[in-house]
C-alpha positions in Angstrom: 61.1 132.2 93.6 61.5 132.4 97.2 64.8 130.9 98.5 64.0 128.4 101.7 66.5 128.7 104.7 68.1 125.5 106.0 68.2 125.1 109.7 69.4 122.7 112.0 66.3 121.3 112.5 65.6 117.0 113.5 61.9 115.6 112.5 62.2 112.7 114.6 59.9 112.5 117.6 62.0 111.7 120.6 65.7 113.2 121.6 68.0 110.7 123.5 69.7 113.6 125.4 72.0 111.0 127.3 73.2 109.5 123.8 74.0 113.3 122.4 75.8 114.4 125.2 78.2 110.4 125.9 78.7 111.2 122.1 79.8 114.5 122.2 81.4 114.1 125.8 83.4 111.2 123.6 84.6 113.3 120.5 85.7 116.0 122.7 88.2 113.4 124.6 89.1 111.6 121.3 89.7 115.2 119.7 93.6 115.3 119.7 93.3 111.5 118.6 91.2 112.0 115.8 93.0 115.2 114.6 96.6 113.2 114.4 95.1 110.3 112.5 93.4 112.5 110.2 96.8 113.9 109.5 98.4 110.5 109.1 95.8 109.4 107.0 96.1 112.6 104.9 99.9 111.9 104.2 99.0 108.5 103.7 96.4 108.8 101.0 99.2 110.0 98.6 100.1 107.2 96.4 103.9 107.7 96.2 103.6 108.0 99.9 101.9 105.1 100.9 104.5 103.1 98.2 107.9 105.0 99.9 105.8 103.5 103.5 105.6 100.2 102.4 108.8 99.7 101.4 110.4 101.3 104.0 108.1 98.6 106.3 109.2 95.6 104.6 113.4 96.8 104.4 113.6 98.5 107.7 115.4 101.6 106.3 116.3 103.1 102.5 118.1 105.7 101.1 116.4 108.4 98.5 118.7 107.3 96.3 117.3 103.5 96.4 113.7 104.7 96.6 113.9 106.8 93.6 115.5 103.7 91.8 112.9 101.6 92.6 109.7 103.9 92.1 111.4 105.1 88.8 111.9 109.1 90.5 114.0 111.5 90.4 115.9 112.1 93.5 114.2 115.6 94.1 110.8 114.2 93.7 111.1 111.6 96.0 113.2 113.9 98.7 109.9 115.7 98.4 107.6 113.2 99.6 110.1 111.9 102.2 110.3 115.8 103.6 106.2 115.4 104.0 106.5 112.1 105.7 109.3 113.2 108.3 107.5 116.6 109.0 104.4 114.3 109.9 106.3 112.8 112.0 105.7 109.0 110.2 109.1 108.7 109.7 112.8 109.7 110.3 116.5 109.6 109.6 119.9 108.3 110.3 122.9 109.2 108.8 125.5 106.8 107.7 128.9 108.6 106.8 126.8 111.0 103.8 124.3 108.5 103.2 120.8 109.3 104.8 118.6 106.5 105.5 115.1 106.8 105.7 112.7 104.7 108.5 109.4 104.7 109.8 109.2 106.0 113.1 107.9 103.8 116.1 104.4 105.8 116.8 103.3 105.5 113.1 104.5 101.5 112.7 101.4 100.5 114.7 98.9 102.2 113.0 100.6 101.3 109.6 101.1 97.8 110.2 97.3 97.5 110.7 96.9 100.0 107.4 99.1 97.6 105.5 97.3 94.5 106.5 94.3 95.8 104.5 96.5 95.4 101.3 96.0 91.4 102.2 100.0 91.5 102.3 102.4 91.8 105.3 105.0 93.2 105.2 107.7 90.2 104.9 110.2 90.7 108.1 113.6 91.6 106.4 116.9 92.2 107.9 118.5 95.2 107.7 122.2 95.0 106.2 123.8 96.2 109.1 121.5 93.4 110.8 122.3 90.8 108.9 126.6 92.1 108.9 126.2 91.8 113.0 125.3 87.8 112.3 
């Protein structure tokens, strides 16, 4: 049985030449773009991730300590995922006395504010504890 070789080969009639080369003239310039939300997207796509997002979008900031109460983790576990999302850059830290608090970081809230509103629930707008101390 002879073994038939693919190529990169179109049987359509007629090549739009201008359309190939605006669409690969736009992928080159979106490149960088497309790479970082790929990356986003792949931290994302992790269900304890996209959880530890969404409640770090609707209370502003949380410590590992409260996320790993609420999701029903261990402290390790969660620190894990946290690690992943701060090395992506999707969110980051502030330290209060020895208490680490977690938030999402200003270039990812844009893109997961319109991420969350496929979930057909925004995120409530919550004040912070220090927020609601200052009055």
């Amino acid at each position: 049985m002879k073994k038939k070789t693919r190529t990169n080969v179109c049987v359509r009639t007629c090549r739009d030449e201008a359309q190939i080369f605006r669409c690969r003239q736009h992928m080159k310039d979106l490149m960088s773009s497309v790479k970082d939300l790929a990356g986003m997207l792949s931290l994302v796509s992790n269900e304890v991730r996209m959880k530890i997002l969404l409640l770090l979008a609707e209370e502003h900031s949380l410590c590992v300590c409260d996320l790993s109460e609420i999701l029903g983790m261990t402290v390790p576990a969660v620190s894990q995922h946290l690690k992943k999302l701060r090395e992506g850059g999707l969110v980051f830290t502030e330290q209060d006395g020895v208490t680490i608090y977690y938030h999402i970081s200003a270039t990812a809230k844009p893109v997961l504010d319109n991420l969350f509103q496929l979930l057909g629930n925004p995120a409530p707008v919550r004040k912070t504890a220090k927020q609601a101390a200052a009055g």
